[in-house]
C-alpha positions in Angstrom: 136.1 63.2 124.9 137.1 66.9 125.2 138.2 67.8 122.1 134.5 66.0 121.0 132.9 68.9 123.3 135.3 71.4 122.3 134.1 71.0 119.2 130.5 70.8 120.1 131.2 73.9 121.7 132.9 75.5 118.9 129.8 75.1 116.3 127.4 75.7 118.8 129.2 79.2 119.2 129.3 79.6 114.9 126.1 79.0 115.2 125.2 81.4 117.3 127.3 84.3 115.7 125.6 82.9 112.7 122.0 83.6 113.6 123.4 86.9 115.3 124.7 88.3 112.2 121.4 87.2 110.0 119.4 88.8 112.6 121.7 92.5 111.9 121.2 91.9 108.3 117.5 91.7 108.6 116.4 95.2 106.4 113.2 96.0 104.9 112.7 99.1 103.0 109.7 101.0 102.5 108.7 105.3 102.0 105.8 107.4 102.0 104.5 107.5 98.6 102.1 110.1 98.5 101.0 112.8 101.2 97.5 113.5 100.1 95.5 111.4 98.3 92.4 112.6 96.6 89.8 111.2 94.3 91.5 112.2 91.7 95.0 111.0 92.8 97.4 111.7 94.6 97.8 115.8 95.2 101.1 116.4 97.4 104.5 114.5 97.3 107.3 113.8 100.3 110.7 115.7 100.0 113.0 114.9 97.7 110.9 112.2 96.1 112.2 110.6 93.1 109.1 109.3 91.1 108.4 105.4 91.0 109.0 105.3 87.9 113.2 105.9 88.8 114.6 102.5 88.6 116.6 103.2 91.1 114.1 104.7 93.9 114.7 102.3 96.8 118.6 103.1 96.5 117.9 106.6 96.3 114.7 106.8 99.0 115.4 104.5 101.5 116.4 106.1 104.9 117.1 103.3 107.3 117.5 104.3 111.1 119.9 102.5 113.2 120.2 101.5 116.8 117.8 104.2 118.1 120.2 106.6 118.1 119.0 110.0 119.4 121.1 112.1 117.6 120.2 110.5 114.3 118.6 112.9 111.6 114.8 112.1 111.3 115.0 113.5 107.2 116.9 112.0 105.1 120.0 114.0 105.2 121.2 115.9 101.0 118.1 114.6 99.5 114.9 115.9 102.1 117.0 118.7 103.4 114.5 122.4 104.3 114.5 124.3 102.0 115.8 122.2 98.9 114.5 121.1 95.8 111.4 119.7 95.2 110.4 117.8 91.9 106.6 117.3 92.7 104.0 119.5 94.2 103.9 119.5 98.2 100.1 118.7 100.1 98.4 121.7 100.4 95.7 121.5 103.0 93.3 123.2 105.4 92.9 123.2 109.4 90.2 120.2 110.0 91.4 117.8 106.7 91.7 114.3 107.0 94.8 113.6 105.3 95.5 110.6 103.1 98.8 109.3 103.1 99.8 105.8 100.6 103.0 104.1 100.8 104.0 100.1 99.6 104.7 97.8 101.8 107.4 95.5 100.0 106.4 92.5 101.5 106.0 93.5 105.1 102.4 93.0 105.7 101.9 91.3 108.9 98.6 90.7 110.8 99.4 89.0 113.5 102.1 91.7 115.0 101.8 94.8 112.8 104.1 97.9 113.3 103.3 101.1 113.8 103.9 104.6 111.8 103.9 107.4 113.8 103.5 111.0 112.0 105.1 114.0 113.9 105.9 118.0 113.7 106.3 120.7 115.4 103.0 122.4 115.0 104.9 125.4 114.5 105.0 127.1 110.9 108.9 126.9 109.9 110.1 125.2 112.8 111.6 121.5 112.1 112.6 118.5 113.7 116.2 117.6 113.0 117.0 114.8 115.1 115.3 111.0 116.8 115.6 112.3 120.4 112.5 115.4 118.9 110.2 112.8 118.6 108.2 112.7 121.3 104.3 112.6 122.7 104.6 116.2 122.3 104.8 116.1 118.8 102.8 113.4 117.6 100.8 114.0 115.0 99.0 110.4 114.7 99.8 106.9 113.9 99.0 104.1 111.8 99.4 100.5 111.1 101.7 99.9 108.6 100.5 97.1 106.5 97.7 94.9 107.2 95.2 93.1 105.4 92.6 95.8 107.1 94.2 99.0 105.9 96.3 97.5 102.4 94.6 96.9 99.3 95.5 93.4 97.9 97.6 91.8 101.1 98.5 88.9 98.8 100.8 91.5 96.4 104.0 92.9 97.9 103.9 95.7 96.4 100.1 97.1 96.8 99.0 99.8 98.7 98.4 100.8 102.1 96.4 103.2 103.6 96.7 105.9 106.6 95.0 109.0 108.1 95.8 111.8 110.2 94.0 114.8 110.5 94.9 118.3 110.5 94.0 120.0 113.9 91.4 122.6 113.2 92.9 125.8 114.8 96.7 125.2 112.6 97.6 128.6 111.5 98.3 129.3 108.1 102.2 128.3 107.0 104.7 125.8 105.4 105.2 122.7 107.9 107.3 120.0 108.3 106.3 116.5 109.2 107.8 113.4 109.7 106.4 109.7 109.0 108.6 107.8 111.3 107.7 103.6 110.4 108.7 101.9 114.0 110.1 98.6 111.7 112.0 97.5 114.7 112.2 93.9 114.0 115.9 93.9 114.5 116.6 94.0 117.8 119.8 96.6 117.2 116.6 98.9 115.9 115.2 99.1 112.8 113.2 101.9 111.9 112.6 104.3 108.2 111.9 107.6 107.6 110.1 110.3 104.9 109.7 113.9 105.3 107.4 116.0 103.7 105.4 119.6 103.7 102.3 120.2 104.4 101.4 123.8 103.2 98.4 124.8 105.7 96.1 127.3 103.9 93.8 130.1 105.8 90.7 127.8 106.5 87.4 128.5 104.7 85.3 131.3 106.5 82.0 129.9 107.6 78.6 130.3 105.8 76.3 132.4 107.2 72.8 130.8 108.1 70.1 132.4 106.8 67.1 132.8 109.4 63.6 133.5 108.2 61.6 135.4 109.9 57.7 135.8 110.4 56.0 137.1 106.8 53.7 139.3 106.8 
């Protein structure tokens, strides 16, 4: 009878590490796409962005954050490094925009319990975020569901695309900023979250029309 339990005991325990270690390997993968979409398409790229059509994007792009760790970069570290190279045009925008942002979500749309995306920077031409412990309420730029049927455009198809918005606040000084789209994944309880950085080039904002008032004719 006790080697019986043992043994019960024993595979209960495998069992256990078992669905512990599938619950460690539990990834998704997913980027920021593009950082300003227009009518036209899209107009400003992340850092270090690869292209879709690289075969071997999700290797190269994917920058998976684990176990919450403060000290871990929030950019991608050799590829979206400040200043380094950068293939495709970065957004260039005005104080006021709305800004478009796309990105896939590889199978991750959920509706009942969606995750979040949080945008951040400095506010501060130049200055960068470099580590998880910057992000805070003090630097929060917006957020955004990540994939839903509400804000993706065919929820049926894994790879479609989803939709977010922040907007530029409307006194930002000219200058080069960074910003970084932090996706709060998090459905590994180790902690499980992505990152893309990317520039936002904040031109001088358009000077205001003057109103012209008629008066009285004579």
């Amino acid at each position: 009878m006790r080697t019986k339990m043992s043994s019960r005991a024993l595979s209960s325990a495998l069992l256990a590490l078992c669905l512990t270690s599938s619950i460690q390997l539990v990834s998704a993968h997913s980027w920021l796409d593009c950082t300003n979409m227009g009518p036209d398409g899209c107009a400003g790229y992340p850092l270090g962005y690869p292209g879709r059509q690289d075969v071997d994007i999700n290797t190269k792009y994917t920058y998976l954050v684990q176990e919450r760790r403060p000290d871990a970069p929030v950019c991608q570290p050799g590829r979206q490094d400040i200043p380094g190279s950068n293939p495709f045009q970065v957004a260039s925008v005005t104080p006021g925009q709305n800004l478009h942002l796309t990105w896939q979500p590889d199978g991750h749309l959920d509706d009942a319990n969606p995750s979040t995306i949080e945008v951040h920077w400095t506010g501060v031409p130049g200055q960068q975020l470099h580590v998880r412990s910057e992000l805070t309420p003090a630097t929060l730029l917006g957020t955004m569901v990540f994939g839903t049927s509400a804000n993706c455009d065919q929820p049926s198809e894994p790879n479609t695309w989803c939709h977010g918005h922040i907007t530029i606040p409307a006194m930002t000084a000219p200058g080069i900023y960074q910003a970084v789209w932090w996706w709060k994944y998090d459905r590994n309880p180790h902690g499980e979250e992505y990152s893309t950085c990317f520039e936002l080039n904040v031109q001088p904002a358009p000077p205001l029309k003057k109103r012209r008032i008629s008066g009285p004719q004579f």
